[in-house]
ZAZAFI-704661 format. One record per residue: residue in one letter; x, y, z of N, C-alpha, C, CB in turn. Coordinates in steps of 0.02 Angstrom, whole numbers, padded with zeros to 5 digits, always signed. Glycine has a CB too. Example, Ala and Ser with C-alpha at 12.3 -4.5 7.8 and 13.67 -1.06 7.14 Angstrom:
<recs>
A+00660-00284+00390+00615-00225+00390+00660-00165+00390+00565-00224+00452S+00642-00112+00354+00684-00053+00357+00645+00002+00394+00704-00030+00286
</recs>
This chain:
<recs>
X+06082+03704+03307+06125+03645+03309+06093+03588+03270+06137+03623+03382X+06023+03589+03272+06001+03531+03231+06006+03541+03148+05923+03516+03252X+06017+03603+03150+06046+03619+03051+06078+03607+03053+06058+03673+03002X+06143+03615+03084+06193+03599+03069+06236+03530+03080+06211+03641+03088X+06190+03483+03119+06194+03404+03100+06176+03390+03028+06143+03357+03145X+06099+03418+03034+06070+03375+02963+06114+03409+02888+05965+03393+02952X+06138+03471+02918+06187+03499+02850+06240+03449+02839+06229+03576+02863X+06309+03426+02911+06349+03384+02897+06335+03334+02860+06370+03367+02939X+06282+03285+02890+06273+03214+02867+06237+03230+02783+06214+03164+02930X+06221+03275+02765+06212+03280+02678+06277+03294+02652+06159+03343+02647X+06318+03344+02675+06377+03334+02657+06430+03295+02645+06389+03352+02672X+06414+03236+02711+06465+03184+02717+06438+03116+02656+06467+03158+02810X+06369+03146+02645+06320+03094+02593+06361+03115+02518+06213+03120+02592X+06377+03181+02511+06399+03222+02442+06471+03190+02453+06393+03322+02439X+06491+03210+02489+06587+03209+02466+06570+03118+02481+06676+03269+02547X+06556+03074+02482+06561+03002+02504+06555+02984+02421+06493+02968+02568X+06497+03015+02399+06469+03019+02322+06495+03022+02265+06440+03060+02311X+06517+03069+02278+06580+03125+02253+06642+03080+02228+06612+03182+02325X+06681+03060+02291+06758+03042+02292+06744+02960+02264+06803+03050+02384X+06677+02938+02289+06658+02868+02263+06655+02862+02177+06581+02849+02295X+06629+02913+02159+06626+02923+02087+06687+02926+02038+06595+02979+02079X+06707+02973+02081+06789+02976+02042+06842+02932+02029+06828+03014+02071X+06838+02909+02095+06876+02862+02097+06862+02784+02074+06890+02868+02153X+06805+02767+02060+06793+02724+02022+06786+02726+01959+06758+02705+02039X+06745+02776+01924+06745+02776+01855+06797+02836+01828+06667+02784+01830X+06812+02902+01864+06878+02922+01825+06912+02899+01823+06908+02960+01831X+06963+02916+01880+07053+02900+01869+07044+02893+01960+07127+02989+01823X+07114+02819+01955+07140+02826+02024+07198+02839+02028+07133+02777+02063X+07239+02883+01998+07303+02911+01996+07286+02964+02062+07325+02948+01914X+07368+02948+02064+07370+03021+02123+07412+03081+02081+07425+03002+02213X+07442+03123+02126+07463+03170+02128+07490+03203+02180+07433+03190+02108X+07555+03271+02145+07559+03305+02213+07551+03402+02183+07654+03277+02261X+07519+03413+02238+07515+03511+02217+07577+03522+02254+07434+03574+02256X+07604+03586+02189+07633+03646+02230+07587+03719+02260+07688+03672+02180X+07613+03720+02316+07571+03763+02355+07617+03819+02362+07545+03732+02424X+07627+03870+02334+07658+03924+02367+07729+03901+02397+07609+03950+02423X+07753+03866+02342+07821+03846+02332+07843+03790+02413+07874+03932+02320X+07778+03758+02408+07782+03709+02478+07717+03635+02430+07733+03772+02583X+07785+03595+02433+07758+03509+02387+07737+03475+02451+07836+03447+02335X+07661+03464+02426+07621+03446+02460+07621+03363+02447+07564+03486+02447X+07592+03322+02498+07604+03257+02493+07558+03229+02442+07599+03225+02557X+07601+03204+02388+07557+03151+02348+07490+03126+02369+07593+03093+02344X+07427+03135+02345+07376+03105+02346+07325+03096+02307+07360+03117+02382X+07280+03049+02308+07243+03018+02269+07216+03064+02254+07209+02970+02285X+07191+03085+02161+07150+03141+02138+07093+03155+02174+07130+03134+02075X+07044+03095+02178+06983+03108+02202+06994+03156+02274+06946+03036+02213X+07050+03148+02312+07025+03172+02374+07065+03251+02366+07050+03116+02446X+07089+03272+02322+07119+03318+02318+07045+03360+02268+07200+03301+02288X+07010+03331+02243+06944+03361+02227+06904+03374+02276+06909+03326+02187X+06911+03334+02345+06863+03350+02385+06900+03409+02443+06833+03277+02416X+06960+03416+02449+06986+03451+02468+06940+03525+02501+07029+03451+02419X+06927+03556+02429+06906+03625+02440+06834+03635+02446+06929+03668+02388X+06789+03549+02434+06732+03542+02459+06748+03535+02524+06694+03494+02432X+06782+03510+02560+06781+03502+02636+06778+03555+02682+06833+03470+02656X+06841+03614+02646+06853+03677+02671+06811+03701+02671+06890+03713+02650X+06775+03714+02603+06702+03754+02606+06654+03739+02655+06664+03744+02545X+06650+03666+02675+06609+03635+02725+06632+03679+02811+06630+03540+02718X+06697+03659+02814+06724+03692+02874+06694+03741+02894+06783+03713+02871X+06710+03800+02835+06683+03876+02839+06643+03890+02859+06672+03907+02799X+06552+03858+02807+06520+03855+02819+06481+03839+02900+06524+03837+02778X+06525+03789+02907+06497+03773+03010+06493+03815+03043+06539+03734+03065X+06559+03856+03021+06588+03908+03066+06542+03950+03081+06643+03945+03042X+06511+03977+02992+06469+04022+03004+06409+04028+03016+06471+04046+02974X+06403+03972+03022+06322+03947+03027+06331+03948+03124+06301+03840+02974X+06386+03891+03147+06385+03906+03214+06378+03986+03245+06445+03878+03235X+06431+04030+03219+06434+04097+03223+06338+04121+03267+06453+04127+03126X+06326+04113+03187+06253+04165+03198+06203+04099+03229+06210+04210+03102X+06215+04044+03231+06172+04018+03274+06191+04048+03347+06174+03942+03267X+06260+04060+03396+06273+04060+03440+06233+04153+03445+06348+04032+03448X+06238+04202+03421+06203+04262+03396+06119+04261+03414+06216+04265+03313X+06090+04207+03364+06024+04196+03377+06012+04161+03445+05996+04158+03321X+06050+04130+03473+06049+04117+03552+06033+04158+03591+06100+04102+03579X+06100+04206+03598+06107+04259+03633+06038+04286+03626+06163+04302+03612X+06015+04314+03557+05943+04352+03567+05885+04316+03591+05918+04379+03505X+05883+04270+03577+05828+04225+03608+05818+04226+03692+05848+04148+03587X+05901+04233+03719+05898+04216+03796+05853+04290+03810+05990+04205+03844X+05876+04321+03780+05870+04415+03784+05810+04401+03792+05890+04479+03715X+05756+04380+03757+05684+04387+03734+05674+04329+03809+05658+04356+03631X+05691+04289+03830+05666+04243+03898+05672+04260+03927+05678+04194+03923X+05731+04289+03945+05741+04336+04006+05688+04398+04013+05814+04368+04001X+05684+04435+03958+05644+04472+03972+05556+04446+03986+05657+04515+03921X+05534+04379+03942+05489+04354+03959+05471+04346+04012+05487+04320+03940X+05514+04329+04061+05503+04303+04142+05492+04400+04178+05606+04242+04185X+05556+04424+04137+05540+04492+04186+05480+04527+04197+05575+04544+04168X+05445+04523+04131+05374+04525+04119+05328+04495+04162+05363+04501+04062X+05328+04427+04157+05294+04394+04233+05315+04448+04289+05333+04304+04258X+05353+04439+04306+05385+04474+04393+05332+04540+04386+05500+04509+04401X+05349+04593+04343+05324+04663+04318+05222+04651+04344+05347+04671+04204X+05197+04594+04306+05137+04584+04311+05120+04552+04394+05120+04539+04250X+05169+04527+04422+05139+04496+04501+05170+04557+04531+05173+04405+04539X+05197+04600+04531+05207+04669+04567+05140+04719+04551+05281+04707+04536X+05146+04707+04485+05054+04760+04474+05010+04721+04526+04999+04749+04371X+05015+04649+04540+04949+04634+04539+04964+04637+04617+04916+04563+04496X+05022+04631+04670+05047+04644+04733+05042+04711+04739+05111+04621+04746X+05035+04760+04716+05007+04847+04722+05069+04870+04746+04936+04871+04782X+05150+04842+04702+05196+04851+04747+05228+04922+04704+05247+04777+04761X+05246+04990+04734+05270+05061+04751+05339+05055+04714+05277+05081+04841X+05341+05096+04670+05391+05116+04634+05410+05051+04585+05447+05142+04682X+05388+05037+04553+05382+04980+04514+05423+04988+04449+05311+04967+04500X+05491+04964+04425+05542+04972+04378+05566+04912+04360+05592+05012+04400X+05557+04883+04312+05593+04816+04300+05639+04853+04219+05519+04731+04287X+05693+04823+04213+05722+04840+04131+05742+04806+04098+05767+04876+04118X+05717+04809+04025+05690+04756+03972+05751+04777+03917+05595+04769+03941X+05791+04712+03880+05821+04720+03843+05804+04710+03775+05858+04698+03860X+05751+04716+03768+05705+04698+03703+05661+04730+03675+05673+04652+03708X+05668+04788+03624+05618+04809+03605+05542+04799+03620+05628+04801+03563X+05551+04738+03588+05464+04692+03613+05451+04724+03650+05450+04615+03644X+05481+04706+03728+05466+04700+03786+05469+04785+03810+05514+04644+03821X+05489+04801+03795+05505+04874+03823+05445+04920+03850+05539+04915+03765X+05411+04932+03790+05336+04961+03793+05306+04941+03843+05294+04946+03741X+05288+04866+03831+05216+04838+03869+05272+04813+03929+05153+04761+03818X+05330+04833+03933+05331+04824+04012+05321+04884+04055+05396+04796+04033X+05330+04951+03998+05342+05008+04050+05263+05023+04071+05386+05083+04014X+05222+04991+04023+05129+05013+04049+05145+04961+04093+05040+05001+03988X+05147+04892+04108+05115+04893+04151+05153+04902+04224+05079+04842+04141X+05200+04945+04219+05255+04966+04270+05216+05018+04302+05330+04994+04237X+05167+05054+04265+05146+05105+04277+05058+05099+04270+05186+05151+04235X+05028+05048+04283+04959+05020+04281+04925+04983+04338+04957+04978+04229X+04896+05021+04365+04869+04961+04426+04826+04901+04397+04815+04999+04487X+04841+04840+04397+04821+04770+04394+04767+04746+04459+04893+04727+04394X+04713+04719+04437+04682+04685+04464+04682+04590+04451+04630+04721+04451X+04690+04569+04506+04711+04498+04481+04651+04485+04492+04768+04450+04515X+04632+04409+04443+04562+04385+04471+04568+04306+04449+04487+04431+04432X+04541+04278+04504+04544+04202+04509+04550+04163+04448+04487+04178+04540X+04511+04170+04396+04506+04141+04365+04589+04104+04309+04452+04177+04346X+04637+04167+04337+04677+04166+04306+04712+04111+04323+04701+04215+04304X+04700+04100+04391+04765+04011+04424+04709+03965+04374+04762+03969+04562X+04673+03972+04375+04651+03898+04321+04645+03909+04272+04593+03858+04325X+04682+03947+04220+04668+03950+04161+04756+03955+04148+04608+04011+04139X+04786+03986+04181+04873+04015+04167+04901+03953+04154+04921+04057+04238X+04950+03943+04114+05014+03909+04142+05079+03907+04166+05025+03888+04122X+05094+03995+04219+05129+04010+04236+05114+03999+04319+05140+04062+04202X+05160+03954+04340+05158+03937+04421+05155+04002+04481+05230+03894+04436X+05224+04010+04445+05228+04095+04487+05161+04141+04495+05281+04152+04437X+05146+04159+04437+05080+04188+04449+05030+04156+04477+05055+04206+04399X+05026+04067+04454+04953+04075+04482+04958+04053+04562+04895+04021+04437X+05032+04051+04590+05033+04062+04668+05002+04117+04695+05097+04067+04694X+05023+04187+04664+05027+04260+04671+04966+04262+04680+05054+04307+04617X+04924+04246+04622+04846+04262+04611+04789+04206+04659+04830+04251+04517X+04831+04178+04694+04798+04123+04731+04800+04160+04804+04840+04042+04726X+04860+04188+04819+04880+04218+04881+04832+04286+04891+04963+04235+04878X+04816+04318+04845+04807+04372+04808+04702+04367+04844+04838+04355+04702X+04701+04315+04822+04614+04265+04833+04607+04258+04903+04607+04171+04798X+04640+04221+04944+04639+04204+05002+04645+04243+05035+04668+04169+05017X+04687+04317+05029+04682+04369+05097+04609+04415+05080+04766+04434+05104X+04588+04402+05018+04525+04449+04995+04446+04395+05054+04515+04441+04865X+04483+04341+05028+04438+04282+05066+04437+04263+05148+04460+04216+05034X+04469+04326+05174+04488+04318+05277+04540+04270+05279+04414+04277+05339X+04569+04234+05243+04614+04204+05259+04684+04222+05271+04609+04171+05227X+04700+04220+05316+04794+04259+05300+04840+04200+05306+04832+04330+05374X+04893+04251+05261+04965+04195+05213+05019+04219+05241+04981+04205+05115X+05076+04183+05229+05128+04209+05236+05161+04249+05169+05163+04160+05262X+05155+04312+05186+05206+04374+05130+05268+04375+05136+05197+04452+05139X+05291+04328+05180+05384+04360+05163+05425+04360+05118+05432+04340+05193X+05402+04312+05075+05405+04314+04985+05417+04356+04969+05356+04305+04942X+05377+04412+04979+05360+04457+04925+05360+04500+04962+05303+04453+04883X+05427+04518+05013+05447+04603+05024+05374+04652+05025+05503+04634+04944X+05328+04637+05037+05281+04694+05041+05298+04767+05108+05205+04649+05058X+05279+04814+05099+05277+04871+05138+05211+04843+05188+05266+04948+05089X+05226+04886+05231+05190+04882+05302+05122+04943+05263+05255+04919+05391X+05135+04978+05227+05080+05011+05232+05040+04985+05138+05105+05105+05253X+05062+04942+05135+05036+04896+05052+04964+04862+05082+05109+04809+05017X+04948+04890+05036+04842+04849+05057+04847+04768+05093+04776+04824+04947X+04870+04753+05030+04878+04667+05051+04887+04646+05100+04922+04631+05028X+04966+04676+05118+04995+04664+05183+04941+04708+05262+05085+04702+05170X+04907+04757+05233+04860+04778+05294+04811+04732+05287+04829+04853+05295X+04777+04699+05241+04715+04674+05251+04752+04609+05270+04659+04676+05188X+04805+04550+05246+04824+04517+05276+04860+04528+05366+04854+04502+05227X+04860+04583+05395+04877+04587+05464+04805+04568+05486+04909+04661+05492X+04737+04610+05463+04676+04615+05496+04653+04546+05478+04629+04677+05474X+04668+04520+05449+04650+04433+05442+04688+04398+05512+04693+04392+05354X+04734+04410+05536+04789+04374+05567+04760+04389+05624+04865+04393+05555X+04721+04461+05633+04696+04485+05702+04630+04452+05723+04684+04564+05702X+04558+04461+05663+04536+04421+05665+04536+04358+05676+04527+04429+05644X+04586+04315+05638+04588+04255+05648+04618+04207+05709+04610+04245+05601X+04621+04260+05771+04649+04262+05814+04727+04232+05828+04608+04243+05842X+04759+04249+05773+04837+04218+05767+04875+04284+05787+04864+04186+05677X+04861+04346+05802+04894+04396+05840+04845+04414+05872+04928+04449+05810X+04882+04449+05942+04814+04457+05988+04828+04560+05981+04824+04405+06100X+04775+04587+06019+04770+04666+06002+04860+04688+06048+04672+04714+06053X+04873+04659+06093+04933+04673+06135+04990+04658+06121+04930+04650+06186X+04989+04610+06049+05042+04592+05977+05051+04660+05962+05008+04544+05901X+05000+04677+05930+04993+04745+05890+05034+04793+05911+04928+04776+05894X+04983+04813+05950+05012+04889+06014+05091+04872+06020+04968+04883+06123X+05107+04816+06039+05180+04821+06070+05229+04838+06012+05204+04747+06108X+05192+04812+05951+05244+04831+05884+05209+04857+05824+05287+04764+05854X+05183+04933+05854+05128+04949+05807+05151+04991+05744+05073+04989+05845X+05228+04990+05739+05243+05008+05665+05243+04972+05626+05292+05032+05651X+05227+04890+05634+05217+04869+05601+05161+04847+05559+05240+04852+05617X+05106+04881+05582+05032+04867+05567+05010+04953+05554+04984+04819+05642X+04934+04925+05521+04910+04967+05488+04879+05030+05573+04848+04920+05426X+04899+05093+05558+04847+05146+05617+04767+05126+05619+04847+05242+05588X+04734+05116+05588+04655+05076+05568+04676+05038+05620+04633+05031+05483X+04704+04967+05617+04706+04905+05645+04729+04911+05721+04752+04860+05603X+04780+04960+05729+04799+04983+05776+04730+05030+05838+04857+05022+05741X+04692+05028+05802+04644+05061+05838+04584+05029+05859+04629+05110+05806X+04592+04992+05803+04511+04931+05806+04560+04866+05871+04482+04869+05677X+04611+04861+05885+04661+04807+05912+04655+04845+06009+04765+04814+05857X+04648+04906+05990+04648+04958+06027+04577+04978+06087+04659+05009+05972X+04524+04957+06030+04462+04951+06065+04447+04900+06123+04418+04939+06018X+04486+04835+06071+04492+04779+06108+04519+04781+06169+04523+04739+06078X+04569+04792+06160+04632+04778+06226+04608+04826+06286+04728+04807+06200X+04572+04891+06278+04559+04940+06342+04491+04882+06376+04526+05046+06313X+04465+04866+06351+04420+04796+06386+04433+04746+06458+04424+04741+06330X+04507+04745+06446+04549+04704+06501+04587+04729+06515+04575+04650+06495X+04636+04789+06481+04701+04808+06514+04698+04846+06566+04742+04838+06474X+04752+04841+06588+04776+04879+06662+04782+04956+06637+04863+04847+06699X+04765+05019+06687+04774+05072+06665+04831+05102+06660+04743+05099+06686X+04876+05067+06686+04959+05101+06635+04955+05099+06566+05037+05051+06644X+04937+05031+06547+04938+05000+06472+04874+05063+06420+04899+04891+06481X+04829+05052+06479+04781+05100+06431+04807+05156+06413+04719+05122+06461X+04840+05204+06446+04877+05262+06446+04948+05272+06398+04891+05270+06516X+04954+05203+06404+05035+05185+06363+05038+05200+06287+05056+05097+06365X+04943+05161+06263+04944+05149+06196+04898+05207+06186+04923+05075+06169X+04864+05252+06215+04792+05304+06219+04831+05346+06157+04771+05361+06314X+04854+05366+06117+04880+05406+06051+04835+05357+06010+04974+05408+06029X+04802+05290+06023+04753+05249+05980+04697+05239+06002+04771+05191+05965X+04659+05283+06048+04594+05287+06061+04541+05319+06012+04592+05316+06117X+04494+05281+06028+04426+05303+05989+04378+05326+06038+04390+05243+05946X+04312+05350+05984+04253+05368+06038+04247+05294+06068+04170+05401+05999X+04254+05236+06019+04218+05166+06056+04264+05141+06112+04206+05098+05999X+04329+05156+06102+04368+05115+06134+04374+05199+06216+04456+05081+06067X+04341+05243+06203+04340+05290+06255+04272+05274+06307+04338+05366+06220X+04225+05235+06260+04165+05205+06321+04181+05154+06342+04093+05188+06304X+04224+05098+06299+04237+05053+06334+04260+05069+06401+04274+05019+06304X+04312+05101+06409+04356+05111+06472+04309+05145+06515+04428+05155+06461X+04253+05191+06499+04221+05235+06534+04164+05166+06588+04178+05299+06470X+04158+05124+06532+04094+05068+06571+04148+05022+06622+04041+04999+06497X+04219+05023+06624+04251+04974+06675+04271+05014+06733+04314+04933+06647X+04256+05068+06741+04262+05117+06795+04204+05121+06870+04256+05185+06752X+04241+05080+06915+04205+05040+06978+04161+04992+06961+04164+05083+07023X+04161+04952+06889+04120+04893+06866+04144+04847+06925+04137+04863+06783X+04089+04813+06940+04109+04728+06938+04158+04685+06903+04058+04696+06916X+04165+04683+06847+04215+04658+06804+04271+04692+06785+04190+04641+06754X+04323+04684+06785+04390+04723+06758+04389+04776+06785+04399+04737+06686X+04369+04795+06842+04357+04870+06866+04424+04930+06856+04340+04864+06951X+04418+04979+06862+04462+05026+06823+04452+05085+06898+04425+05055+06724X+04490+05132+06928+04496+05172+06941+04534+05213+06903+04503+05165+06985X+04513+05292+06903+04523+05313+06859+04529+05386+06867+04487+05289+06823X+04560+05428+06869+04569+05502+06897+04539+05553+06865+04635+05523+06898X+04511+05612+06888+04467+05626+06811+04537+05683+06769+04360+05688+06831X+04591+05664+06787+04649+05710+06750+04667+05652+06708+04719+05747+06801X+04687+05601+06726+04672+05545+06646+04646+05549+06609+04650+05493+06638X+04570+05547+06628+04527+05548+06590+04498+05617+06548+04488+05518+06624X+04517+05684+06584+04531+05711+06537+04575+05733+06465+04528+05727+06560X+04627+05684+06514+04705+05678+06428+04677+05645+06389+04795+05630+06433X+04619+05586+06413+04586+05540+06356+04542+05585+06325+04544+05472+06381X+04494+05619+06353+04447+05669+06306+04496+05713+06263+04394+05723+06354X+04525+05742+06280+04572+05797+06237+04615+05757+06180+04632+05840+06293X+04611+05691+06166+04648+05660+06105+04586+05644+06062+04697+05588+06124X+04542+05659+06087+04472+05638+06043+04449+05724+06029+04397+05580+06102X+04402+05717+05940+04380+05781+05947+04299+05781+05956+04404+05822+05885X+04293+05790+06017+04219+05782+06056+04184+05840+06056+04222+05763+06132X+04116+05809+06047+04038+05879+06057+04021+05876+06118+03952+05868+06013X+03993+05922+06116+03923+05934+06179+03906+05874+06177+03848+05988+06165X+03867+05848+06149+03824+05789+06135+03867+05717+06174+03815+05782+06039X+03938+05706+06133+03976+05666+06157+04001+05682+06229+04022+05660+06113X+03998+05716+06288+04009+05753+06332+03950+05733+06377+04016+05821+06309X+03907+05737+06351+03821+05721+06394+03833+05634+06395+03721+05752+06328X+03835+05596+06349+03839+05544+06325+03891+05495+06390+03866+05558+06248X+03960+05534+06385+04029+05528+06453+03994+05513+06502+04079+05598+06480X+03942+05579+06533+03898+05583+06592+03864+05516+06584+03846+05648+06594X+03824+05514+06535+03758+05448+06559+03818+05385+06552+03666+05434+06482X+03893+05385+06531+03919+05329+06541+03944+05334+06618+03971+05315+06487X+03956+05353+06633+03998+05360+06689+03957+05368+06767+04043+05425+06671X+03880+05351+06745+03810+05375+06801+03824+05312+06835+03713+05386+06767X+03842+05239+06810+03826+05183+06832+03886+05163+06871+03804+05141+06782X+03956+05187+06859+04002+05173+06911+04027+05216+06949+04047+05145+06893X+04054+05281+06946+04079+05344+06961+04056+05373+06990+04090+05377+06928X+04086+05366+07062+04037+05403+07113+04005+05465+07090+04074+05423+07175X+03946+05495+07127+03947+05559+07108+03970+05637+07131+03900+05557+07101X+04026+05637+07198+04062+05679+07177+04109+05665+07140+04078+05707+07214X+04121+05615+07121+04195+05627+07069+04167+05650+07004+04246+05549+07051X+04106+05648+06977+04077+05643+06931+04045+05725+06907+04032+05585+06946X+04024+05756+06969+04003+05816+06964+04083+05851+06977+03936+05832+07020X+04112+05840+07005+04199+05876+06996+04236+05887+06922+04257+05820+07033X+04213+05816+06898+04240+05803+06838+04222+05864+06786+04216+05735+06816X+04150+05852+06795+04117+05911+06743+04109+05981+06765+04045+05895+06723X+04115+05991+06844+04129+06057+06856+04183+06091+06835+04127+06065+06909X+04238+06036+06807+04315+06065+06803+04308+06084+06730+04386+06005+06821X+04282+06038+06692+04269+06047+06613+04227+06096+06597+04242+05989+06579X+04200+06102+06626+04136+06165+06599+04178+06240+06610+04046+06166+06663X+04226+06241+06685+04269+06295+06690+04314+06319+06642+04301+06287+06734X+04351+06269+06607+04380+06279+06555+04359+06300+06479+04402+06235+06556X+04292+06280+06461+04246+06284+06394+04188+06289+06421+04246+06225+06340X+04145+06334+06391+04075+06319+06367+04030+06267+06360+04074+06333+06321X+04090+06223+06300+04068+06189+06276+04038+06119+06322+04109+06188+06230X+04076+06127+06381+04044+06063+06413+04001+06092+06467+04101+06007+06444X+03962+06159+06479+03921+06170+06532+03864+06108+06515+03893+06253+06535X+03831+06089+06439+03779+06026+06454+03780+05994+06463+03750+06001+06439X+03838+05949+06470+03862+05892+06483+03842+05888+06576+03947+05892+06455X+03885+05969+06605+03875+05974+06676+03813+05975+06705+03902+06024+06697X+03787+06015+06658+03690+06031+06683+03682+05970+06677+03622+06083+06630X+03680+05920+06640+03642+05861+06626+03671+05831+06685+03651+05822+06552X+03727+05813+06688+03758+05800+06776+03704+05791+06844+03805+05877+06801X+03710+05878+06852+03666+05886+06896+03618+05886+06916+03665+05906+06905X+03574+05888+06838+03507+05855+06865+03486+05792+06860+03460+05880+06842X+03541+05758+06836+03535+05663+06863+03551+05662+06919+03586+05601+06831X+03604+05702+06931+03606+05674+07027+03551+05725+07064+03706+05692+07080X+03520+05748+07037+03454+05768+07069+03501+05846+07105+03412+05691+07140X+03547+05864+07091+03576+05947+07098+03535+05989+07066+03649+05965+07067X+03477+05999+07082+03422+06071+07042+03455+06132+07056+03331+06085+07079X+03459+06130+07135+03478+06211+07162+03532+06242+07115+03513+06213+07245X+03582+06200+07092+03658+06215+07112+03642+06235+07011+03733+06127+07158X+03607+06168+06989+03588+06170+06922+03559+06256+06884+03529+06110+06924X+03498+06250+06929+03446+06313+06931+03496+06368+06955+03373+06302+06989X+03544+06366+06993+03575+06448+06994+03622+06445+06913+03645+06466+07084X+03651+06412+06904+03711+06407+06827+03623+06433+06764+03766+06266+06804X+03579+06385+06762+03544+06405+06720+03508+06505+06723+03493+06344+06727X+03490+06517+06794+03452+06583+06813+03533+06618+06793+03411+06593+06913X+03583+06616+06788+03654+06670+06754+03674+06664+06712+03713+06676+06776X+03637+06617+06669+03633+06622+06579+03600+06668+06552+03602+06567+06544X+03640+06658+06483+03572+06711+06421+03507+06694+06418+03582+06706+06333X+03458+06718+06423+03411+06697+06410+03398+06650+06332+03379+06751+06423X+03431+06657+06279+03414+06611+06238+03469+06544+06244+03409+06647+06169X+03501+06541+06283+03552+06486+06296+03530+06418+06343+03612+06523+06332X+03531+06359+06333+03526+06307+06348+03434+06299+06386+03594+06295+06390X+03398+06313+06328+03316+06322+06332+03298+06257+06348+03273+06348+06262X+03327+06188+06337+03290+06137+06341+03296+06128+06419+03312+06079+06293X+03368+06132+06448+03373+06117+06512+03326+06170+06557+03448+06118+06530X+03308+06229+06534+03274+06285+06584+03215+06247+06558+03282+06383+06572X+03196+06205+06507+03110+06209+06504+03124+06130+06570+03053+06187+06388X+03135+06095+06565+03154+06040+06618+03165+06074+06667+03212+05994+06607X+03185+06127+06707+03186+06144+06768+03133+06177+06773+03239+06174+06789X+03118+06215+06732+03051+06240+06752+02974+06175+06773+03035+06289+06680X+02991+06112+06732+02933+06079+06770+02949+06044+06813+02893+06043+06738X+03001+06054+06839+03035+06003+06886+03002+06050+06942+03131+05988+06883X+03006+06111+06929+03005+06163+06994+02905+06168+06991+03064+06265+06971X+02888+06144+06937+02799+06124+06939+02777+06073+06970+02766+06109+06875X+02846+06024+06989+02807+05936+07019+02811+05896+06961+02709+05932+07045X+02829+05936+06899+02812+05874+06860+02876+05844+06850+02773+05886+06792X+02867+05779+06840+02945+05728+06836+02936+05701+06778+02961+05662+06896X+02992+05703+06737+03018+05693+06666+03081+05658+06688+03031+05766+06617X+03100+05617+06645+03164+05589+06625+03217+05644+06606+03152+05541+06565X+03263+05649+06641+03317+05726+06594+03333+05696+06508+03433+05742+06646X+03344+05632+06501+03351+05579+06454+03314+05631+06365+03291+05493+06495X+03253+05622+06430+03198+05649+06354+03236+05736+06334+03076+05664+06388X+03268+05773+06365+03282+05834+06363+03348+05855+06324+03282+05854+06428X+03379+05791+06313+03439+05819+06282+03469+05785+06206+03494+05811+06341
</recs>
């Protein structure tokens, strides 16, 4: 549009020039044309000279407007796609799943489909150096959940299972702005990780319905927790040992972890419930007779111990027979040191 001002006003400088010329030093006679057998109105020569300069002028606009309105159109093409490009790059750099933006521009086409298909790392430096707002929000937001801080994502449509959005929940948990009993109650919305570490927490204080409610998210840690509030002083827990077997059987536990149950469970749990517990488990597997031996000879059961060991293999559970054997010498050892 600005050519085609500065084109008029030279033109209007020419034909002003022009008709000024003529008409002063040629002739100021008029005239009239026949046009295609149609008599046109008498007029002054000069302006009947400028006539088909004017037309030509007309034309010219036309066509000049034409392909300016043309070169518009492509230009918007190329902005539009410019911005789509931005969007394309704060989705790389949001780690956001199935990533398709479509570019009407050659240019753009290529280097949008890499980075459609490129994982992006954003890095700080870029909000102070960019001069694109959008991004350097993105790449700021991007900083702060890397930094424990959590943001609000609803912006930006993220998935429940998108990094960001998990490490921004575990910020929110940390930062004590959801509590572990947030979680649990709406745990499709959070990460299984968070759900478990939220999980450790909450068996600390909860009631044993609740423990049982959410137990598909137990751990070994969050399985001692509950094991140490069982006839505690604090938060005390009764506890059946058929619960607490559905809790062992969601965990995949050793011997070792089994002995471990026992020395948790020495300080509150009576000890018949305790020698029941492991008499029932050892009936079922093998695998927990050490757990039971170790049992019995904390609660000081040798006899009962010493008959299960004297109807073993002889190369089977040697540490506990060398411990009964000096037990049955006078000598007293810690079972502790034996297993």
């Amino acid at each position: 549009m600005m050519y085609i001002k500065r084109y008029t006003i030279a033109v209007a400088l020419l034909v002003g020039a022009v008709g000024w010329y003529i008409h002063t030093y040629l002739t100021k006679e008029t005239m009239s044309i026949d046009f295609f057998g149609y008599q046109l109105p008498e007029l002054a020569i000069f302006l009947w000279v400028l006539v088909p300069v004017i037309v030509l002028y007309i034309a010219s606009v036309i066509h000049m407007a034409f392909y300016s309105f043309l070169i518009t159109l492509k230009d918007r093409k190329y902005e539009k796609d410019a911005l789509k490009l931005v969007d394309s790059i704060i989705d790389a750099y949001l780690g956001k799943k199935d990533r398709k933006h479509e570019f009407k521009t050659e240019r753009y086409k290529l280097l949008g489909s890499l980075i459609d298909n490129t994982t992006l790392t954003a890095h700080s430096s870029i909000s102070r150096t960019g001069s694109n707002q959008k991004l350097n929000e993105v790449v700021n937001v991007i900083e702060d959940i890397k930094n424990g801080k959590s943001v609000d994502l609803k912006a930006y449509l993220l998935e429940s299972t998108n990094s960001l959005t998990i490490q921004n929940n575990r910020n929110r948990y940390n930062n004590k702005e959801i509590s572990a009993e947030e979680i649990l109650n709406s745990d499709e919305d959070y990460d299984e990780l968070l759900c478990k570490d939220a999980y450790q927490e909450y068996v600390k204080t909860a009631s044993l319905d609740n423990i049982e409610k959410y137990q598909k998210y137990i751990t070994k840690t969050a399985l001692f927790g509950i094991l140490t509030r069982v006839n505690s002083e604090e938060n005390s827990l009764e506890i059946s040992n058929e619960l607490l077997i559905s809790l062992f059987e969601i965990l995949d536990l050793n011997a070792k972890d089994y002995i471990n149950i026992s020395i948790a469970l020495a300080k509150g749990m009576i000890p018949e419930q305790r020698i029941k517990l492991f008499e029932g488990l050892s009936e079922k597997n093998d695998l927990f007779m050490k757990a039971y031996l170790f049992t019995l000879f904390d609660l000081e059961m040798n006899s009962l111990a010493t008959d299960i060991l004297n109807n073993s293999q002889p190369d089977e559970y040697m540490r506990f027979k060398a411990y009964n054997a000096l037990k049955e010498s006078h000598k007293n050892f810690n079972i502790n040191l034996f297993i």
